[in-house]
N, CA, C and O atoms as a GROMACS GRO file, in nm:
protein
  608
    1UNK      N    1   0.085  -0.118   0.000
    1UNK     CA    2   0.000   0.000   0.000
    1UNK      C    3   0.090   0.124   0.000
    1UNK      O    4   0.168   0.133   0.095
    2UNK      N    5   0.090   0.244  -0.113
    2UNK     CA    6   0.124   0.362  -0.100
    2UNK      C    7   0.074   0.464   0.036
    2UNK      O    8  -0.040   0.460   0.083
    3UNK      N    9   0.174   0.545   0.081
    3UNK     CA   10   0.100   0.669   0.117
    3UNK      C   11   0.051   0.770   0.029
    3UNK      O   12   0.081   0.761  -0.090
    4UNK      N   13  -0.029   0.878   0.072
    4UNK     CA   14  -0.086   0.916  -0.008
    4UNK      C   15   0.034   1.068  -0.064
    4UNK      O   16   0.049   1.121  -0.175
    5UNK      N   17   0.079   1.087   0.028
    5UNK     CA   18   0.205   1.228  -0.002
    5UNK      C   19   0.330   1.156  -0.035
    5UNK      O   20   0.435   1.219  -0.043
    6UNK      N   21   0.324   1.002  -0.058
    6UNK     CA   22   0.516   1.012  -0.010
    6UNK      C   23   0.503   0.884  -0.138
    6UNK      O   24   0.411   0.809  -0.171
    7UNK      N   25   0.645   0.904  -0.187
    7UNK     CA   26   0.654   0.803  -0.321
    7UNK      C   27   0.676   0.700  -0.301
    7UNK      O   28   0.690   0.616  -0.391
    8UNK      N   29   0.688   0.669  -0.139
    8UNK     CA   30   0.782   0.510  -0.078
    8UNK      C   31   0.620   0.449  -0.014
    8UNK      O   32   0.525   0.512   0.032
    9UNK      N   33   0.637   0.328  -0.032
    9UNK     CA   34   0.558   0.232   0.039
    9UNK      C   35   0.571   0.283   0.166
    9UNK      O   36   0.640   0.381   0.196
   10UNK      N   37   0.471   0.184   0.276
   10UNK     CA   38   0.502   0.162   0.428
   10UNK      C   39   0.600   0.130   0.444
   10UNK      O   40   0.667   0.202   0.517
   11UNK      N   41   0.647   0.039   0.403
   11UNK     CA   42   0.742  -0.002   0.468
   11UNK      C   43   0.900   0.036   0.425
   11UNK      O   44   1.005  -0.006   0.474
   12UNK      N   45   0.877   0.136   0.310
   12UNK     CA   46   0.982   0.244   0.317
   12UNK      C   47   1.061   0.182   0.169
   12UNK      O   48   1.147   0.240   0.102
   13UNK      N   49   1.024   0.100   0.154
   13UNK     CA   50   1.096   0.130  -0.010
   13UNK      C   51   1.034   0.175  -0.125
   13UNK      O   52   0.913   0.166  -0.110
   14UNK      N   53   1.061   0.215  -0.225
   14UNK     CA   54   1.068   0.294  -0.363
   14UNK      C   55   1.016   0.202  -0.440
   14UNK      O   56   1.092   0.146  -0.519
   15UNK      N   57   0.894   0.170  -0.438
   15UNK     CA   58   0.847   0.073  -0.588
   15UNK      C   59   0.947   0.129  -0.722
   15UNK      O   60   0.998   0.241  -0.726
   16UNK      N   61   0.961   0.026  -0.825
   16UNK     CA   62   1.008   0.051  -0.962
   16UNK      C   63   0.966   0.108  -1.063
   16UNK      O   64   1.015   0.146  -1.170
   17UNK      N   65   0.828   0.111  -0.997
   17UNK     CA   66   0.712   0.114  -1.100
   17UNK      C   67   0.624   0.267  -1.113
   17UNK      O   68   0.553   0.316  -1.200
   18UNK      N   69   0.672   0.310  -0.979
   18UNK     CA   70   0.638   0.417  -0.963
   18UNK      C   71   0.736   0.537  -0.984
   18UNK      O   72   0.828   0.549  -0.904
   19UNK      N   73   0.728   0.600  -1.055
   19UNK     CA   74   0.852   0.703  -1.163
   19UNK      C   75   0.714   0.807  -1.145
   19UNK      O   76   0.603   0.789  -1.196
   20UNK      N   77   0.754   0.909  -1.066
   20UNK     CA   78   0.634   1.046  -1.054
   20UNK      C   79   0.721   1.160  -1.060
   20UNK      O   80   0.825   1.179  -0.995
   21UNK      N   81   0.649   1.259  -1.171
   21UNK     CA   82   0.682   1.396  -1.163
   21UNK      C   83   0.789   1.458  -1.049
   21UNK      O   84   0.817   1.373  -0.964
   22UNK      N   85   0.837   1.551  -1.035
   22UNK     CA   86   0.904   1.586  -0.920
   22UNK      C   87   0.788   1.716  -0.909
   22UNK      O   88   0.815   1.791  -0.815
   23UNK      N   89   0.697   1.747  -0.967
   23UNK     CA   90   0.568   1.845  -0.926
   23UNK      C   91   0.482   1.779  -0.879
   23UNK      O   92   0.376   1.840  -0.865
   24UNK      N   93   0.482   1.651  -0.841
   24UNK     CA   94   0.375   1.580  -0.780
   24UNK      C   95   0.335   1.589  -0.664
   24UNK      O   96   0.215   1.608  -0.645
   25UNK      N   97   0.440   1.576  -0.534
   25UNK     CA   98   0.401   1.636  -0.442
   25UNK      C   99   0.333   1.767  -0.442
   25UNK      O  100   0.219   1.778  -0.397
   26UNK      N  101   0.414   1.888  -0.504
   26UNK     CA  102   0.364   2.019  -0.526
   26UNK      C  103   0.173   1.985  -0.544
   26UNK      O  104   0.077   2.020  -0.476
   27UNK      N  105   0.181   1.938  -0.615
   27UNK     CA  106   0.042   1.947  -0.685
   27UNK      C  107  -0.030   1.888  -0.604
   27UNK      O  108  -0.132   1.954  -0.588
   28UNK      N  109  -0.031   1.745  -0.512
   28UNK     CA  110  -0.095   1.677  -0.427
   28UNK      C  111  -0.096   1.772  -0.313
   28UNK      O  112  -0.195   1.752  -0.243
   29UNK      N  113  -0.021   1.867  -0.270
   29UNK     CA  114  -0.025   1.950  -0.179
   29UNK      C  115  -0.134   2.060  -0.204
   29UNK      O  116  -0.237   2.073  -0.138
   30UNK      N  117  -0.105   2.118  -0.284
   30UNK     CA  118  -0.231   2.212  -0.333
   30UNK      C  119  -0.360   2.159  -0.319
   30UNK      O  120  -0.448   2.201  -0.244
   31UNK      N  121  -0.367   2.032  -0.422
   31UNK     CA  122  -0.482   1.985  -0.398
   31UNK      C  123  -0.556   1.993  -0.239
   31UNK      O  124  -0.660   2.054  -0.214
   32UNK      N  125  -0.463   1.909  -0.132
   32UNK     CA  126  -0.524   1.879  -0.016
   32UNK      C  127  -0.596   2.041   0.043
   32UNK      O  128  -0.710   2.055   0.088
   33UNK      N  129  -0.481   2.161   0.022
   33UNK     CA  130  -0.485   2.286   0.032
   33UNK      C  131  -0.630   2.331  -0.005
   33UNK      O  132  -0.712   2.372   0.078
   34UNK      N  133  -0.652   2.317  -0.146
   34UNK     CA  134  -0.798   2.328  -0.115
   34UNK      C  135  -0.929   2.276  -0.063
   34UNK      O  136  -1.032   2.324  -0.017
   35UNK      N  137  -0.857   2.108  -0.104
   35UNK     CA  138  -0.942   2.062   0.013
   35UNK      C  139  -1.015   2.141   0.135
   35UNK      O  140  -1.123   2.190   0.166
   36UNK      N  141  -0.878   2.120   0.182
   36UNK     CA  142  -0.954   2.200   0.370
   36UNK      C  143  -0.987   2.279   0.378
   36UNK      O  144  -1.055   2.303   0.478
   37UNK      N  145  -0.956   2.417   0.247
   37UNK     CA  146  -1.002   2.510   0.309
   37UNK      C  147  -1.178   2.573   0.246
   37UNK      O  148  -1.250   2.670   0.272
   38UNK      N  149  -1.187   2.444   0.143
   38UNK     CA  150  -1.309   2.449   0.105
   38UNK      C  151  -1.444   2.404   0.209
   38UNK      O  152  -1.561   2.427   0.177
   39UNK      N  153  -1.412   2.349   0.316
   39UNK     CA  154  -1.469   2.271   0.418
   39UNK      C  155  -1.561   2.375   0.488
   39UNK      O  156  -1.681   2.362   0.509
   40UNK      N  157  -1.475   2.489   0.521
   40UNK     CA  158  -1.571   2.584   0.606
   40UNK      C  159  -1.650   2.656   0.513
   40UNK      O  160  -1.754   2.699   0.563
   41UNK      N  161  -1.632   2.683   0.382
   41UNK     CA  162  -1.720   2.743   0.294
   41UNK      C  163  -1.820   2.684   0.241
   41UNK      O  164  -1.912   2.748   0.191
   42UNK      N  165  -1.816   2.557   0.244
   42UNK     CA  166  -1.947   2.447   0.222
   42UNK      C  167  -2.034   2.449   0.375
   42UNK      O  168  -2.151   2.482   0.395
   43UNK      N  169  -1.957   2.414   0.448
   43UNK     CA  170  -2.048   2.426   0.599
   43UNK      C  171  -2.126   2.586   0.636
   43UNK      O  172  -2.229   2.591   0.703
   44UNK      N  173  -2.072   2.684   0.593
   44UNK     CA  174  -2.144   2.784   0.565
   44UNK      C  175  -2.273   2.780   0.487
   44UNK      O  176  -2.385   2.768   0.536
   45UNK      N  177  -2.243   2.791   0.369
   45UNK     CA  178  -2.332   2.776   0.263
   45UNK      C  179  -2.448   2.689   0.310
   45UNK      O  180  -2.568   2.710   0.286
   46UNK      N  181  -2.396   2.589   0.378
   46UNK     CA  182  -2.544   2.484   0.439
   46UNK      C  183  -2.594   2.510   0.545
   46UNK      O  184  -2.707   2.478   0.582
   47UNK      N  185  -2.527   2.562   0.592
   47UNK     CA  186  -2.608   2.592   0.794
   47UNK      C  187  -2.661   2.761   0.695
   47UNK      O  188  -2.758   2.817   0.745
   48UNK      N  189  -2.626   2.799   0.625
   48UNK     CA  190  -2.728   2.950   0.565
   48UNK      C  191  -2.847   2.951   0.500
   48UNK      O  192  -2.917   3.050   0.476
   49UNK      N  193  -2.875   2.805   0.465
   49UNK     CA  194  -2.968   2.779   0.384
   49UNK      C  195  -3.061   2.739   0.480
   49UNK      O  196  -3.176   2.724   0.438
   50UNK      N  197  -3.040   2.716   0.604
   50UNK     CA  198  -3.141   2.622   0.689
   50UNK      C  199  -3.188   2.729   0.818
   50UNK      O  200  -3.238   2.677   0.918
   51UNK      N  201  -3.171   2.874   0.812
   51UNK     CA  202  -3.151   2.964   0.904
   51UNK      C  203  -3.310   2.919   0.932
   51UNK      O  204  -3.371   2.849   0.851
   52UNK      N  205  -3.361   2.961   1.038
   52UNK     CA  206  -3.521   3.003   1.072
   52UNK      C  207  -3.563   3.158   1.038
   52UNK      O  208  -3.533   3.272   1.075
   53UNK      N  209  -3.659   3.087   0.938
   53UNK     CA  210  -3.697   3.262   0.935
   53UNK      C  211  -3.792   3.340   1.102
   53UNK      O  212  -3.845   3.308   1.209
   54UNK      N  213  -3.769   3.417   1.043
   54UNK     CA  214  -3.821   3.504   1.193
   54UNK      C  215  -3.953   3.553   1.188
   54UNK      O  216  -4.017   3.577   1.086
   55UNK      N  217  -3.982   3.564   1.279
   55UNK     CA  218  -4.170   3.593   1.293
   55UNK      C  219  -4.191   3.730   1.324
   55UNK      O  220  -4.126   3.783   1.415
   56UNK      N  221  -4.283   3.798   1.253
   56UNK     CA  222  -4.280   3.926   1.253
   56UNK      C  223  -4.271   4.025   1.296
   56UNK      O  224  -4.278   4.135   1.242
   57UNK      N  225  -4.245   3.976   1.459
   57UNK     CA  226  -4.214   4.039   1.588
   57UNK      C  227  -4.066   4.068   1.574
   57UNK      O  228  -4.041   4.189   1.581
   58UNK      N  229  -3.996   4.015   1.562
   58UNK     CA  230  -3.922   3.967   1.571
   58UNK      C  231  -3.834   4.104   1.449
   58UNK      O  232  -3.765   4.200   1.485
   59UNK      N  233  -3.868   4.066   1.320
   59UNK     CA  234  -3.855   4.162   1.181
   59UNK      C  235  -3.910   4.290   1.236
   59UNK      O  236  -3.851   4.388   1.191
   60UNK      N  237  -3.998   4.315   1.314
   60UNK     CA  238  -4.052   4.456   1.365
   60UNK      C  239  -3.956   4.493   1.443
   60UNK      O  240  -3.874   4.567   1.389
   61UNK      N  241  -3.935   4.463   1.573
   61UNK     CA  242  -3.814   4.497   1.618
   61UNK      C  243  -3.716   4.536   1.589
   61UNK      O  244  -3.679   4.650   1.618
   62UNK      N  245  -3.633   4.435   1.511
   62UNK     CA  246  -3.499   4.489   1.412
   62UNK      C  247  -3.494   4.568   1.312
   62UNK      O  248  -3.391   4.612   1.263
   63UNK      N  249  -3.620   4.594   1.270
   63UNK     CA  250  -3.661   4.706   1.171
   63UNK      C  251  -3.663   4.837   1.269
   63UNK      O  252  -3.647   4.942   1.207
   64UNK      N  253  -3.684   4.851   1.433
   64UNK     CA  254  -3.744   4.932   1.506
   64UNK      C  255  -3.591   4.988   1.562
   64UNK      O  256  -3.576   5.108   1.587
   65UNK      N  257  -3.518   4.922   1.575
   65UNK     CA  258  -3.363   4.930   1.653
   65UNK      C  259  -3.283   4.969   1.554
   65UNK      O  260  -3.180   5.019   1.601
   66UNK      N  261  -3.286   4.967   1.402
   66UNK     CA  262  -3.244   4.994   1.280
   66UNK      C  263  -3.260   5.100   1.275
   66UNK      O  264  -3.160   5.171   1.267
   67UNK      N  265  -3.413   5.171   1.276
   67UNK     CA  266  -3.468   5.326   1.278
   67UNK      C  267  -3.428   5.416   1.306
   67UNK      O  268  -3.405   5.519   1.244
   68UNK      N  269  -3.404   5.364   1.489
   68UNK     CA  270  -3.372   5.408   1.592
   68UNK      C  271  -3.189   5.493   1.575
   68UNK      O  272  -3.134   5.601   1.602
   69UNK      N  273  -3.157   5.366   1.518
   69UNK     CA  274  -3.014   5.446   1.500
   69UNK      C  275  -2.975   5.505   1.376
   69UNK      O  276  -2.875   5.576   1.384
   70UNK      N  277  -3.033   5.492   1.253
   70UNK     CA  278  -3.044   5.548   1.135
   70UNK      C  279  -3.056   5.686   1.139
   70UNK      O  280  -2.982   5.762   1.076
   71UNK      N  281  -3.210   5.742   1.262
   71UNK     CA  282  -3.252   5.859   1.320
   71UNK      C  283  -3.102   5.939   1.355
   71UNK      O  284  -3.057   6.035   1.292
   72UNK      N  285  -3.040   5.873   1.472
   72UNK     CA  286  -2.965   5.917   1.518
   72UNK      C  287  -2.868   5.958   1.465
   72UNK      O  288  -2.839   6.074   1.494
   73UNK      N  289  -2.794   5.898   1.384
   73UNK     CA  290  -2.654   5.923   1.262
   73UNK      C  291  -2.725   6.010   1.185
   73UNK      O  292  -2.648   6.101   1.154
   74UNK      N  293  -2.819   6.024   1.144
   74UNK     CA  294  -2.918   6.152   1.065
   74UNK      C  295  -2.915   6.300   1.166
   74UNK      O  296  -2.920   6.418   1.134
   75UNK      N  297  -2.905   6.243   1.284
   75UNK     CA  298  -2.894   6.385   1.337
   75UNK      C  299  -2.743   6.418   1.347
   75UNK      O  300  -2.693   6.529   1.335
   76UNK      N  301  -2.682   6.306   1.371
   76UNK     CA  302  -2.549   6.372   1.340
   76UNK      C  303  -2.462   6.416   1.239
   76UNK      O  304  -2.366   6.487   1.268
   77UNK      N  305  -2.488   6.380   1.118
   77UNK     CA  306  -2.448   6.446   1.012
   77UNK      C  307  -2.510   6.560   0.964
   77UNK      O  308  -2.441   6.642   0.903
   78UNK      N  309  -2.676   6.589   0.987
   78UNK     CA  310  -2.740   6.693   1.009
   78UNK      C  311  -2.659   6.856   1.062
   78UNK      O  312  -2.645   6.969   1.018
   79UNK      N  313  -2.633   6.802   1.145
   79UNK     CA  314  -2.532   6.914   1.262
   79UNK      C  315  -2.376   6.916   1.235
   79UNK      O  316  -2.292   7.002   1.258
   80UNK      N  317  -2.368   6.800   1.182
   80UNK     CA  318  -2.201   6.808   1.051
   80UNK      C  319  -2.183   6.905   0.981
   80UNK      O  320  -2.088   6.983   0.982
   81UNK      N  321  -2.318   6.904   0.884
   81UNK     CA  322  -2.348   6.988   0.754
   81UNK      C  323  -2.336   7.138   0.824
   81UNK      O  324  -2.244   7.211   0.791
   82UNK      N  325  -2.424   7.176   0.914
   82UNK     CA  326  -2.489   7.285   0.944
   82UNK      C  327  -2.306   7.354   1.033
   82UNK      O  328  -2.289   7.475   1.018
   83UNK      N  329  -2.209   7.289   1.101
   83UNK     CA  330  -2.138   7.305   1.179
   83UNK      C  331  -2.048   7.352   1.060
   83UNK      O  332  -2.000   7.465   1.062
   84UNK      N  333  -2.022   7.255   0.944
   84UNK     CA  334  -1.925   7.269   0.849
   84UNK      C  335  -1.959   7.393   0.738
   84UNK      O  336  -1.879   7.435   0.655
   85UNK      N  337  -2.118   7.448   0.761
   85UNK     CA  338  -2.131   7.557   0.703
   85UNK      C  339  -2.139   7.682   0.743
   85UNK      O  340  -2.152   7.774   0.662
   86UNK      N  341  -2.130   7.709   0.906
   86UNK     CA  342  -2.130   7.815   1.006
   86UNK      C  343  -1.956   7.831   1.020
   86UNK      O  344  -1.908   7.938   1.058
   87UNK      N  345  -1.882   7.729   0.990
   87UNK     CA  346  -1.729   7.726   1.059
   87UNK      C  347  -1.648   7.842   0.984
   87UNK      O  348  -1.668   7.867   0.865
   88UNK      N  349  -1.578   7.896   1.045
   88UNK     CA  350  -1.482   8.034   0.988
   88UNK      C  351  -1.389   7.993   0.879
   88UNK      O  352  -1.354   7.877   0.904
   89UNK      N  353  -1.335   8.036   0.771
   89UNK     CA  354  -1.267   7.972   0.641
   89UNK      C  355  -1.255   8.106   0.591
   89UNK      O  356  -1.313   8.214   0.604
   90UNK      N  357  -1.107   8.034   0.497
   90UNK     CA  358  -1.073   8.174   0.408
   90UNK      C  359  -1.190   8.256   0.373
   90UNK      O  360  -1.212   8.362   0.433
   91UNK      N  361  -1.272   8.211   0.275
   91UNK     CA  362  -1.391   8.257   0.268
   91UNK      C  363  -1.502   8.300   0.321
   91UNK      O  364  -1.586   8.360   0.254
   92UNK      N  365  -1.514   8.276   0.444
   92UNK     CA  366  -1.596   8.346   0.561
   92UNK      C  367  -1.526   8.359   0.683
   92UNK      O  368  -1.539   8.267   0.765
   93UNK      N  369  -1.450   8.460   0.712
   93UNK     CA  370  -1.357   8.470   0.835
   93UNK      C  371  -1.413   8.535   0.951
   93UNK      O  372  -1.501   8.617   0.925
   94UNK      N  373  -1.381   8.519   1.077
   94UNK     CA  374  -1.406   8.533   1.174
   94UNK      C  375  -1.346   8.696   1.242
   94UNK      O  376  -1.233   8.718   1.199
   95UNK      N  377  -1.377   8.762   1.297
   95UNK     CA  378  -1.396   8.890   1.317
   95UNK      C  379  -1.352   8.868   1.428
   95UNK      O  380  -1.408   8.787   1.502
   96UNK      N  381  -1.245   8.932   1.465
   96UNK     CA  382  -1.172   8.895   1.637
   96UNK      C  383  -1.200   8.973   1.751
   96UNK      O  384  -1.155   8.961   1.864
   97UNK      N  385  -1.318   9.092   1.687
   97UNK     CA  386  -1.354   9.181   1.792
   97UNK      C  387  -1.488   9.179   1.812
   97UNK      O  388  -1.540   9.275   1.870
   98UNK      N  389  -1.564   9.073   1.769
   98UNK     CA  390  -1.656   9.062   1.753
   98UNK      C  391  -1.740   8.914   1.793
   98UNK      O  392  -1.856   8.888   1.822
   99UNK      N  393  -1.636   8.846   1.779
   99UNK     CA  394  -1.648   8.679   1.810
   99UNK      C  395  -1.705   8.623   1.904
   99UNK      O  396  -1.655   8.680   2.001
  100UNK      N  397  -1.792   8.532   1.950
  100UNK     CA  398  -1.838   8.503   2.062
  100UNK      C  399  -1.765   8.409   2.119
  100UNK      O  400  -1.699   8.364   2.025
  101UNK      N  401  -1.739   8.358   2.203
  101UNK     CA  402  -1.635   8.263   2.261
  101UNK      C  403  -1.692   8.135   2.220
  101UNK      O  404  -1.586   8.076   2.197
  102UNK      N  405  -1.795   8.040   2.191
  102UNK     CA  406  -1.822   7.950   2.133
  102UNK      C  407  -1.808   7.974   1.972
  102UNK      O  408  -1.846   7.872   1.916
  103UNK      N  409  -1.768   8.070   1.879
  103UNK     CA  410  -1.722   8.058   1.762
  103UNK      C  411  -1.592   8.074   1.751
  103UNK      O  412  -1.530   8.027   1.655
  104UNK      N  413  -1.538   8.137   1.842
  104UNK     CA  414  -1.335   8.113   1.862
  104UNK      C  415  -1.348   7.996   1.877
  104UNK      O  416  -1.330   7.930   1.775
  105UNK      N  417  -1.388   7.909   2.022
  105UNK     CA  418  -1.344   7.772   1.992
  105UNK      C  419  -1.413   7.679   1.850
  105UNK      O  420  -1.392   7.559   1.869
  106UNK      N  421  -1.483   7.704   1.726
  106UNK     CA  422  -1.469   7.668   1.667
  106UNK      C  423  -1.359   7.679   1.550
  106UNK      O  424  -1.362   7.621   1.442
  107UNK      N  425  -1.280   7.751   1.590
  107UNK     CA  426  -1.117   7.754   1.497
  107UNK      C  427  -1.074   7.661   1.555
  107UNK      O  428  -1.107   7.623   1.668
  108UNK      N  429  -0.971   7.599   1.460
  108UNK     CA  430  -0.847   7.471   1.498
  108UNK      C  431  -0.794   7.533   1.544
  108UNK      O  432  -0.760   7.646   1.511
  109UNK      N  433  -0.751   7.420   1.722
  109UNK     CA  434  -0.664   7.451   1.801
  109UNK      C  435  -0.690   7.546   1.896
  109UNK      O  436  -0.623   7.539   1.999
  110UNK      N  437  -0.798   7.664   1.880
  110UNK     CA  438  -0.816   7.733   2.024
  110UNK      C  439  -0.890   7.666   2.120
  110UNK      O  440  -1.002   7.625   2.093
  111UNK      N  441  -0.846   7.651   2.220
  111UNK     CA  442  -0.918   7.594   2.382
  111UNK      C  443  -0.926   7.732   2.438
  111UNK      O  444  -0.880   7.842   2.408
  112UNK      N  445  -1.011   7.679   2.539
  112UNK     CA  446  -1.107   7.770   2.618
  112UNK      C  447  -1.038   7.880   2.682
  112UNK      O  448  -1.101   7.980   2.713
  113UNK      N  449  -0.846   7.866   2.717
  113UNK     CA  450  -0.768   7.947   2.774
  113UNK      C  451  -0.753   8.083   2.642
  113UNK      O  452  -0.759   8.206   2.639
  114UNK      N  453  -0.729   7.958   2.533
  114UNK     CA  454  -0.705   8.080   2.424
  114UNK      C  455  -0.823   8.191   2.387
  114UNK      O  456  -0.808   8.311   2.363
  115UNK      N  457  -0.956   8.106   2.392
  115UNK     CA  458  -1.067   8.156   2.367
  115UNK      C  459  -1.043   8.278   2.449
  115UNK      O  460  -1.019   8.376   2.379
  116UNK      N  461  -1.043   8.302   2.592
  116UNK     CA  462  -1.058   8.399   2.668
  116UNK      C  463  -0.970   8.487   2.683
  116UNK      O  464  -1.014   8.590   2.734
  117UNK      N  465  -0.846   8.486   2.655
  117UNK     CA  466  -0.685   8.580   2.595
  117UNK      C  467  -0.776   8.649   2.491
  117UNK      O  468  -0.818   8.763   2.515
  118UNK      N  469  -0.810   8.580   2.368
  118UNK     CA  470  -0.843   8.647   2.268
  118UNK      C  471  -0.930   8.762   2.247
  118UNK      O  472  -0.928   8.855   2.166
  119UNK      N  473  -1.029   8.720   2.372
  119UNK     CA  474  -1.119   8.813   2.428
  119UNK      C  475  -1.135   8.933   2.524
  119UNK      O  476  -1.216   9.026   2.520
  120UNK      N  477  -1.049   8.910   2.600
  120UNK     CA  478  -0.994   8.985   2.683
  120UNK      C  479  -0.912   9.100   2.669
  120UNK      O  480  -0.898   9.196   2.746
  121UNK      N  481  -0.823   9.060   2.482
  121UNK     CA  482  -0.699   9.170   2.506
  121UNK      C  483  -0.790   9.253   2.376
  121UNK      O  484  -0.730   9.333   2.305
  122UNK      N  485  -0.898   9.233   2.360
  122UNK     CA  486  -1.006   9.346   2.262
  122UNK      C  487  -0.995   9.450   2.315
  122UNK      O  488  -0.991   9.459   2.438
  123UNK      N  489  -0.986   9.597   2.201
  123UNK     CA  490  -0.951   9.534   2.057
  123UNK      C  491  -0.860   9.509   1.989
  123UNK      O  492  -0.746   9.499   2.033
  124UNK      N  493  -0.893   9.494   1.863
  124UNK     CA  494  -0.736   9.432   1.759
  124UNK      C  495  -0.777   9.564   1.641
  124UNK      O  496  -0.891   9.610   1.639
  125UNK      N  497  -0.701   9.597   1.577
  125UNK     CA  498  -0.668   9.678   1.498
  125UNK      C  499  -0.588   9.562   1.416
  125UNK      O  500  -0.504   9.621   1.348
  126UNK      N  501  -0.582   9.476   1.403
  126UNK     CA  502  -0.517   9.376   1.280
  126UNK      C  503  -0.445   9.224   1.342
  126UNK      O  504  -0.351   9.220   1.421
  127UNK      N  505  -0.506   9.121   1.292
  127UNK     CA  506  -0.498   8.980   1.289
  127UNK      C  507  -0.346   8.960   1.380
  127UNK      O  508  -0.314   8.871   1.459
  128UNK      N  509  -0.290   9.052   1.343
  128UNK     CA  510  -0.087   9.027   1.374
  128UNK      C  511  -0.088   9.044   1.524
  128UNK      O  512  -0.017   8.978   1.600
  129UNK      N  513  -0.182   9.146   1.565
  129UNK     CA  514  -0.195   9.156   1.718
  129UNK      C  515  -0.192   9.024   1.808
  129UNK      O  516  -0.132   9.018   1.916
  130UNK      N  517  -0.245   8.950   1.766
  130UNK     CA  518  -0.246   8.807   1.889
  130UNK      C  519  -0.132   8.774   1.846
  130UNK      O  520  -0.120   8.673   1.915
  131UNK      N  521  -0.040   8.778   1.788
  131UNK     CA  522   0.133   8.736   1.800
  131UNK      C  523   0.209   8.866   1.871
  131UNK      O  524   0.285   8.847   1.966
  132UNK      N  525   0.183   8.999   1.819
  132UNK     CA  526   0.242   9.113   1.860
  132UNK      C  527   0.233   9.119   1.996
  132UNK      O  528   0.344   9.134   2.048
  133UNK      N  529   0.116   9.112   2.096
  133UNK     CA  530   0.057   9.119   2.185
  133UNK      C  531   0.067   8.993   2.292
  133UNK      O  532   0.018   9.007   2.403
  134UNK      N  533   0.144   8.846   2.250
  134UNK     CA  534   0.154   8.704   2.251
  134UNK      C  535   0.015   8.674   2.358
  134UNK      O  536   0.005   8.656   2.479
  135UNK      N  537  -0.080   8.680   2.245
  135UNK     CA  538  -0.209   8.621   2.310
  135UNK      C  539  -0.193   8.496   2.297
  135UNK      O  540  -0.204   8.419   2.392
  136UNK      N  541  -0.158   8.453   2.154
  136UNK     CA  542  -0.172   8.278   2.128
  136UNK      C  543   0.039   8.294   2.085
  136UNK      O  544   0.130   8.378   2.084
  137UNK      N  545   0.011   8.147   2.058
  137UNK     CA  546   0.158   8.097   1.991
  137UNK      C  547   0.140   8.101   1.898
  137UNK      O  548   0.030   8.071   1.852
  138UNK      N  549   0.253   8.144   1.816
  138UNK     CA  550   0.346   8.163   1.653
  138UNK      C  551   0.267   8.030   1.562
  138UNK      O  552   0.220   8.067   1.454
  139UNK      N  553   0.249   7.873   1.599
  139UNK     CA  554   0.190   7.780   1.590
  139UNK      C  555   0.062   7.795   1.561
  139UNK      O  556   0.025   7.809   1.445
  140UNK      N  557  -0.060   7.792   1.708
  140UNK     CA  558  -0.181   7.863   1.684
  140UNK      C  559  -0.225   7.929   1.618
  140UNK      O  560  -0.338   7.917   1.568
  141UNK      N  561  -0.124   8.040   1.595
  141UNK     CA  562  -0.169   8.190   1.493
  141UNK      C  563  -0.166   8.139   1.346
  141UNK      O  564  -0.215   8.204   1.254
  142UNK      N  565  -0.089   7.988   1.324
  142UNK     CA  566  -0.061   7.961   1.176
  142UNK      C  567  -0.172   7.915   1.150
  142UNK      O  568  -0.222   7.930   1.039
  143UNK      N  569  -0.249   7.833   1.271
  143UNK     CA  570  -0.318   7.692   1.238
  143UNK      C  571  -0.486   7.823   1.214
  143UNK      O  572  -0.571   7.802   1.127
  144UNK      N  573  -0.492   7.948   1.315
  144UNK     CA  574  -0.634   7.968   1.251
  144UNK      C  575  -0.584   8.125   1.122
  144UNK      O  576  -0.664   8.204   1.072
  145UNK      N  577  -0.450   8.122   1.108
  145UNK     CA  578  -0.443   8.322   1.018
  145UNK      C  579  -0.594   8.296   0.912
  145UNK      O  580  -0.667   8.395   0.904
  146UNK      N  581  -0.622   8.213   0.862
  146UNK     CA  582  -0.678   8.175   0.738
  146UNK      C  583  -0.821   8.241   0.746
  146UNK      O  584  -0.879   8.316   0.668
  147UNK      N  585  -0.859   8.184   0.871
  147UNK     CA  586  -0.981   8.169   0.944
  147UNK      C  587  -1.027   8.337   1.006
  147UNK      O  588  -1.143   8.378   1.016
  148UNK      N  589  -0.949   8.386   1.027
  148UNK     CA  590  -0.968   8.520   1.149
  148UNK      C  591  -0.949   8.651   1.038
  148UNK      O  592  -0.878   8.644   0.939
  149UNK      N  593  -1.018   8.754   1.073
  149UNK     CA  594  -0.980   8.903   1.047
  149UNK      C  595  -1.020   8.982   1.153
  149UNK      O  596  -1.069   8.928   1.252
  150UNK      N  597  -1.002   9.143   1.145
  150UNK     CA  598  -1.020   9.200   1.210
  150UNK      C  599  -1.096   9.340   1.149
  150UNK      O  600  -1.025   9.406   1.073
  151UNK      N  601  -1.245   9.397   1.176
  151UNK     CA  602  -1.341   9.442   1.127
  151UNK      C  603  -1.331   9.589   1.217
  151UNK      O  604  -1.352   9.580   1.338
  152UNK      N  605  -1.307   9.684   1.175
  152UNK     CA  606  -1.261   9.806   1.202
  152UNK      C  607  -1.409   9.898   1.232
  152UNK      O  608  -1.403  10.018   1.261
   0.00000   0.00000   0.00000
């Protein structure tokens, strides 16, 4: 009797008769290769076909918990939109003498310390003042110049 990977009998000698490829192993290897790993994709496929369908309670619910959070991610991109169209930008800049402290902290990088420097050392006669004046850092001042002016 052959093994099934190896060119030698049991008992360990080399039939005469048997002259095989030197890709044979290769190829008997692959083979087994898919073998096994076809195993869990058939056992899938069959335990999916046999699911229980669900009773309408059941479909109501998960339709109801689905809603539920659909709603919710709807309100948050809602307030995305509306946040990303109120926010200060080259194109609509922020007025530094004028600003309310919840629209400073909507510039990158001001926190609530900076928010209140900014506010405090009013007014500005020109954007350069919160470096001239070292309200914020050289850094800060890069991350909002874009964002800020100053309305005379």
């Amino acid at each position: 009797m052959l093994c099934l990977f190896s060119r030698q009998t049991f008992a360990g000698h080399q039939p005469e008769t048997l002259n095989r490829h030197p890709t044979d192993m290769r190829v008997r290897t692959i083979l087994l290769a898919l073998a096994v790993s076809a195993v869990p994709l058939l056992y899938t496929g069959c335990t999916a076909c046999y699911t229980k369908p669900q009773n309408p309670e059941q479909v109501r619910e998960k339709t109801a918990e689905a809603t539920a959070q659909l709603k919710d991610n709807a309100k948050a991109v809602a307030e995305g939109v509306r946040d990303g169209l109120t926010r200060p930008s080259a194109d609509k800049p922020l007025d530094l003498n004028s600003a309310s402290k919840p629209k400073l902290l909507s510039l990158p990088g001001v926190d609530d310390a900076a928010a209140d420097r900014i506010i405090a050392g009013r007014p500005y006669s020109s954007e350069h003042e919160l470096l001239d004046r070292h309200i914020i850092s050289r850094d800060e001042y890069n991350r909002i110049a874009d964002s800020i002016t100053v309305k005379k």
